[in-house]
VOFI-842240 format. One line per field, with one value per residue (C-alpha): residue number from 1; residue in one letter; x, y, z. Coordinates in pm, 1 decimal, decimal comma, padded with zeros to 6 digits, m for minus. Layout:
REM VOFI-842240
i <- NUM  ...
aa <- A  ...
u <- X  ...
v <- Y  ...
w <- Z  ...
***
This chain:
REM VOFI-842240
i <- 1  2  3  4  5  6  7  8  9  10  11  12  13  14  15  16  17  18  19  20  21  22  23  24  25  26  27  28  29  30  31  32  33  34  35  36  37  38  39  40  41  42  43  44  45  46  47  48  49  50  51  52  53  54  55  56  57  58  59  60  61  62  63  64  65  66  67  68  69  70  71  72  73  74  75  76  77  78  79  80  81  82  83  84  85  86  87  88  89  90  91  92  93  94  95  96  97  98  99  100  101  102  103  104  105  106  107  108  109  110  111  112  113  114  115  116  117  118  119  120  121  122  123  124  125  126  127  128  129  130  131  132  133  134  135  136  137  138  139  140  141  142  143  144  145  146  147  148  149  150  151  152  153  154  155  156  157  158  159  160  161  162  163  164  165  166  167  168  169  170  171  172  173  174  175  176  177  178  179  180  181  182  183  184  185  186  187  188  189  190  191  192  193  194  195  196  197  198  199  200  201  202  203  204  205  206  207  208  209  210  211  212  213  214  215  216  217  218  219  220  221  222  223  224  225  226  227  228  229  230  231  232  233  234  235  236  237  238  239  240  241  242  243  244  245  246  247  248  249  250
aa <- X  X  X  X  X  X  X  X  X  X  X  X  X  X  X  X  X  X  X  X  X  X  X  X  X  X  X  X  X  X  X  X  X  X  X  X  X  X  X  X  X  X  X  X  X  X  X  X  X  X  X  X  X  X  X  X  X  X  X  X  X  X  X  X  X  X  X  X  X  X  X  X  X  X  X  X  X  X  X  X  X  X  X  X  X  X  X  X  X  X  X  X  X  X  X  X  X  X  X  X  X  X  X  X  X  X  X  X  X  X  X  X  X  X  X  X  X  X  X  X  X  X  X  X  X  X  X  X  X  X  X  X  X  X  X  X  X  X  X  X  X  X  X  X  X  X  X  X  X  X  X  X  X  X  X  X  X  X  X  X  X  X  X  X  X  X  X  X  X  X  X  X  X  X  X  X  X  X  X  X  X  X  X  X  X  X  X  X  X  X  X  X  X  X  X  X  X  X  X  X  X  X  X  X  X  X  X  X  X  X  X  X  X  X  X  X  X  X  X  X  X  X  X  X  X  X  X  X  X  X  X  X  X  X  X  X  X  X  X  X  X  X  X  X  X  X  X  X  X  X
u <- 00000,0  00125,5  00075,2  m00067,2  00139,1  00237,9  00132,6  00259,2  00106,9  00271,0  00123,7  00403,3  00566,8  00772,5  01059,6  01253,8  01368,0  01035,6  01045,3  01375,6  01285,2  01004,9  01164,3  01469,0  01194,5  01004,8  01363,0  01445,4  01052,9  01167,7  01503,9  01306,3  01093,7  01263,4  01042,3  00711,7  00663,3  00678,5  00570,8  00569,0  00292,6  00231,7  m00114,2  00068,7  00408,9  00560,7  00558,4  00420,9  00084,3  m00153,9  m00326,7  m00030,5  00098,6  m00208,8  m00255,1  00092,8  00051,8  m00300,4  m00105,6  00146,4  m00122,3  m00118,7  m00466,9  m00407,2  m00305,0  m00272,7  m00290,1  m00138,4  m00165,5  00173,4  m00028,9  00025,8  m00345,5  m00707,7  m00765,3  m00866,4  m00633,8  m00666,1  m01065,7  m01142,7  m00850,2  m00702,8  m01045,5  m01164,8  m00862,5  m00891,3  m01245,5  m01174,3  m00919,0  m01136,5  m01414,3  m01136,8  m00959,9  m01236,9  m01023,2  m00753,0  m00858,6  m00727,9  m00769,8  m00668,4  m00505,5  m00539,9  m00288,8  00037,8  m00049,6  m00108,8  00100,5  00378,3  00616,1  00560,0  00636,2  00963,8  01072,5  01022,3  01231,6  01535,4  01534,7  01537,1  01801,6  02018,9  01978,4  02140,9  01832,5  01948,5  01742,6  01902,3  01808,1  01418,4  01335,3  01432,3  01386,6  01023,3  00889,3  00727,0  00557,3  00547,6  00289,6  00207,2  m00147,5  m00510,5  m00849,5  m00972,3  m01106,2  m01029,7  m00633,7  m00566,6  m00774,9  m00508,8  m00150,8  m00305,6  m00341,5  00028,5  00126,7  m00034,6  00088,0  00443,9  00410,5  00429,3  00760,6  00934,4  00948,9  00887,4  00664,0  00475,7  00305,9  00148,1  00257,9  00116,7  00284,2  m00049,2  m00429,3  m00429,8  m00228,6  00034,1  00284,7  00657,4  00789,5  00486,2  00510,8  00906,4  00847,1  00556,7  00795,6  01081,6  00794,0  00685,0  01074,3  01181,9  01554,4  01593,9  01336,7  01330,7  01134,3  01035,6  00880,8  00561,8  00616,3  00761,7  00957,2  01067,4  00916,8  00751,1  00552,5  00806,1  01081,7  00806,2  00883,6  01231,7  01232,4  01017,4  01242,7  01552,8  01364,3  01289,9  01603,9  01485,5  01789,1  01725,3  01579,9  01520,7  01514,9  01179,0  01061,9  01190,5  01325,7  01366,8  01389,7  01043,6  00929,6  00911,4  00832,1  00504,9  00374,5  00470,5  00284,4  m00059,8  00027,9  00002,7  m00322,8  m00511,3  m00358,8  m00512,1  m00871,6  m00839,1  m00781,5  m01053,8  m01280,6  m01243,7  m01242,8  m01510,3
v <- 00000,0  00322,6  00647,4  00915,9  01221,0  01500,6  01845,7  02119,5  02422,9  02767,4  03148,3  03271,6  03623,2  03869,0  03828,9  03503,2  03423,8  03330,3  03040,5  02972,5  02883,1  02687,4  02453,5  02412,8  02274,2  02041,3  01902,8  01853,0  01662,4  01435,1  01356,9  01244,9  01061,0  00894,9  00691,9  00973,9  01173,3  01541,2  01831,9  02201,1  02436,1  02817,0  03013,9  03309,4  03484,7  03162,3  02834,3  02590,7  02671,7  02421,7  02334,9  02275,5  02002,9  01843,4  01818,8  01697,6  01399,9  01317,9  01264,6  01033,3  00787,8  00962,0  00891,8  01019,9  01370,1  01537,6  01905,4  02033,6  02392,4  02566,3  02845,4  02887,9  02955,5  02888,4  03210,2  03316,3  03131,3  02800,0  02875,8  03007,6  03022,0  02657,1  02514,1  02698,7  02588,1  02237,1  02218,1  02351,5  02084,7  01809,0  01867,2  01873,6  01557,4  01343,2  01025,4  01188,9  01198,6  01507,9  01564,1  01921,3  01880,9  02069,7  02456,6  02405,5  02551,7  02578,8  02311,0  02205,1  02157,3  02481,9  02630,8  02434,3  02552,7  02915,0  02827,5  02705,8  03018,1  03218,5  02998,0  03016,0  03408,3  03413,0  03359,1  03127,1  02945,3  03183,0  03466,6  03408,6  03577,2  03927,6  03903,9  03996,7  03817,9  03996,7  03711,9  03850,2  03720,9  03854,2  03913,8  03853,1  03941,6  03645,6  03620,0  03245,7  03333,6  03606,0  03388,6  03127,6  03425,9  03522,4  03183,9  03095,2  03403,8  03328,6  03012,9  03114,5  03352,9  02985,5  02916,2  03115,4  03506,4  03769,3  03920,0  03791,0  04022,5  03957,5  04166,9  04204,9  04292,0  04370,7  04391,6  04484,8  04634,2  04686,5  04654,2  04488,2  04815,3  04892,2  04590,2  04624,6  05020,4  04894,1  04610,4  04874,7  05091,4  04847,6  04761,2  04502,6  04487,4  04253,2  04217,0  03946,1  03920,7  03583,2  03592,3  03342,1  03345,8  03054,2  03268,7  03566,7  03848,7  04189,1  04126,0  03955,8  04235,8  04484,6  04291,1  04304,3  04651,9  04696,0  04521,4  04696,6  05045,1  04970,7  04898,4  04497,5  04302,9  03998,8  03919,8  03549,5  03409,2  03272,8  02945,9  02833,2  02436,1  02409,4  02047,4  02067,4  02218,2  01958,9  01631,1  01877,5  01881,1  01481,3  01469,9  01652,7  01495,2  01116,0  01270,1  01343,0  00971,5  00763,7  00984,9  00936,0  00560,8  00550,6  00694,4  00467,9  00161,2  00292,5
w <- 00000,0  m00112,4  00112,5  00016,4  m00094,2  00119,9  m00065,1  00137,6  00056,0  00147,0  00079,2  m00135,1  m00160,3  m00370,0  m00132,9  m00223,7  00116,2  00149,3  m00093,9  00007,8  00376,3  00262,0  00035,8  00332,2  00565,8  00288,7  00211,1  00623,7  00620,4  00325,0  00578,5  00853,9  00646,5  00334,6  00070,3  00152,9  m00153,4  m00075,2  m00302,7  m00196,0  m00379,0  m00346,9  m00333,8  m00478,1  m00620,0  m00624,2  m00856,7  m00848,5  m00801,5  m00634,5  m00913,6  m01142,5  m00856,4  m00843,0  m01192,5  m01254,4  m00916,3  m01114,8  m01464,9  m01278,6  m01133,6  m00755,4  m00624,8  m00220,4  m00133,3  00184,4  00140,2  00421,8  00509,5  00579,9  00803,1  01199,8  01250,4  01141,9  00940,3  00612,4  00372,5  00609,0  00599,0  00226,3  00004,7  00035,2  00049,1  m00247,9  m00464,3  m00324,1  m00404,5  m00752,3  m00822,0  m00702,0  m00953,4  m01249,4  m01118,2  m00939,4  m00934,1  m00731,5  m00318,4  m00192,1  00184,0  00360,1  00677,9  00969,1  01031,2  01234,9  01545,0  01850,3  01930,0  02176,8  01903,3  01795,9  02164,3  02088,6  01781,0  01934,9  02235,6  01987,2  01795,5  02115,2  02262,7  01902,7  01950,1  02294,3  02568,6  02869,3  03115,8  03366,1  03161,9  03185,5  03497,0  03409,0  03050,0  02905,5  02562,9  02312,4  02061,6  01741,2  01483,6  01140,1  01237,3  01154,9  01122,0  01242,2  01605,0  01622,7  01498,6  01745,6  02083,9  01976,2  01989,5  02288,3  02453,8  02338,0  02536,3  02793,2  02834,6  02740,8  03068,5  03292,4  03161,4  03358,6  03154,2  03323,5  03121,3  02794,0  02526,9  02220,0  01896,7  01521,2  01222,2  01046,3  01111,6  01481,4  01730,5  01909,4  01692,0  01779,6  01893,4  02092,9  02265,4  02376,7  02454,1  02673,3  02853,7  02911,4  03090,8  03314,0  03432,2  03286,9  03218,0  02939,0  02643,9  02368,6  02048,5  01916,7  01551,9  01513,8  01210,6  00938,7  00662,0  00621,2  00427,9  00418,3  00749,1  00911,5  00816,0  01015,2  01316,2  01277,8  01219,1  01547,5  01737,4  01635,7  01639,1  01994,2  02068,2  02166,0  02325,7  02153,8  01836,1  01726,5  01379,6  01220,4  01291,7  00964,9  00875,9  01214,1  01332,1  01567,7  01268,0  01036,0  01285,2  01343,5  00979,0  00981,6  01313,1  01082,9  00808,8  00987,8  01135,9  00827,9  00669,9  00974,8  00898,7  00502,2  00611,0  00824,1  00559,5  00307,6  00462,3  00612,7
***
């Protein structure tokens, strides 16, 4: 029995970094798990579109796909725009099953991959008790997205920061330099900013310009091809599998 293919599906941008970081995690997901097909696909800016992969798995027999959203949180593209191309595709190749998978986050592995970047950029265990976190996240619209940022910063503030605050790079406020101006006015010595975000690019570069406007004392990288990184979309991929499995044998 063959398993189904692994489509990951990214947003895309102008800024080739972007694609760049996206195609160093799908190649460290095809390390940890040799012999599973794995195709990246774009929304946007970027080729290969989605349905130019799926068209292409269809011509070479593929009948299984797991679509699998490279998003942090349940928002628009996760809620209209993958579906919509999905559904599309579907109707123009009914003999090829495509399942979407569920967004990244929240998840522990997640929390992980944040905690590596922040440790790669200089943050010790030691550090935590005088150093506030500002968790910066491209923002959203969405009320579901931003109840899940602020529930990761909440939880973040039991691991021993001093202070956690959320940030957004877009849609709502405050913004990254907000946030670390606020954290300096309430005391706090140290301040670190930790990007919840997957690749760089225009909204990403806002936080980084936040933080260094506001004179942050850390700044992390993005999440990236980090190693927690890609055992997570394995970990949503096997999820969606068992369910497809489960569904037709059913």
């Amino acid at each position: 029995m063959t398993h189904p293919t692994l489509l990951i599906i990214a947003h895309g941008s102008r800024d080739p970094r972007h694609a760049a970081t996206v195609h160093a995690l799908t190649e460290r997901v095809r390390a940890e798990r040799p012999g599973l097909r794995v195709e990246t696909a774009f929304l946007e800016f970027n080729a290969p579109s989605v349905p130019r992969v799926l068209e292409r798995l269809a011509a070479e027999g593929a009948d299984e796909v797991v679509a699998l959203p490279l998003l942090l949180t349940r928002a628009f593209h996760a809620k209209t725009d993958i579906p919509s191309v999905l559904r599309e595709a579907r109707a123009r190749l009914p003999r090829l099953h495509v399942r979407q998978a569920d967004v990244l986050g929240p998840s522990p592995l997640l929390n992980a991959a944040l905690g590596r970047r922040l440790r790669e950029a200089g943050v010790r265990p030691g550090d935590l008790p005088r150093t506030g976190l500002v968790l910066a996240s491209a923002g959203s619209s969405d009320p579901e997205a931003i109840a899940v940022i602020a529930e990761i910063a909440r939880e973040l503030r039991h691991t021993g920061w001093c202070a956690v605050r959320p940030a957004f790079a877009s849609a709502l406020l405050p913004r990254t330099e907000d946030a670390v101006r606020a954290l300096r006015a309430e005391g706090v010595d140290r301040v670190a900013v930790a990007p919840y975000v997957i690749a760089p690019g225009r909204l990403p570069d806002r936080i980084v310009a936040g933080a260094e406007a506001a004179g942050a004392d850390v700044l992390a990288d993005v999440l990236g091809p980090a190693p927690e990184m890609a055992r997570l979309l394995l970990d949503r991929y096997d999820e969606t599998r068992v369910t497809v499995g489960a569904s037709l044998s059913a």
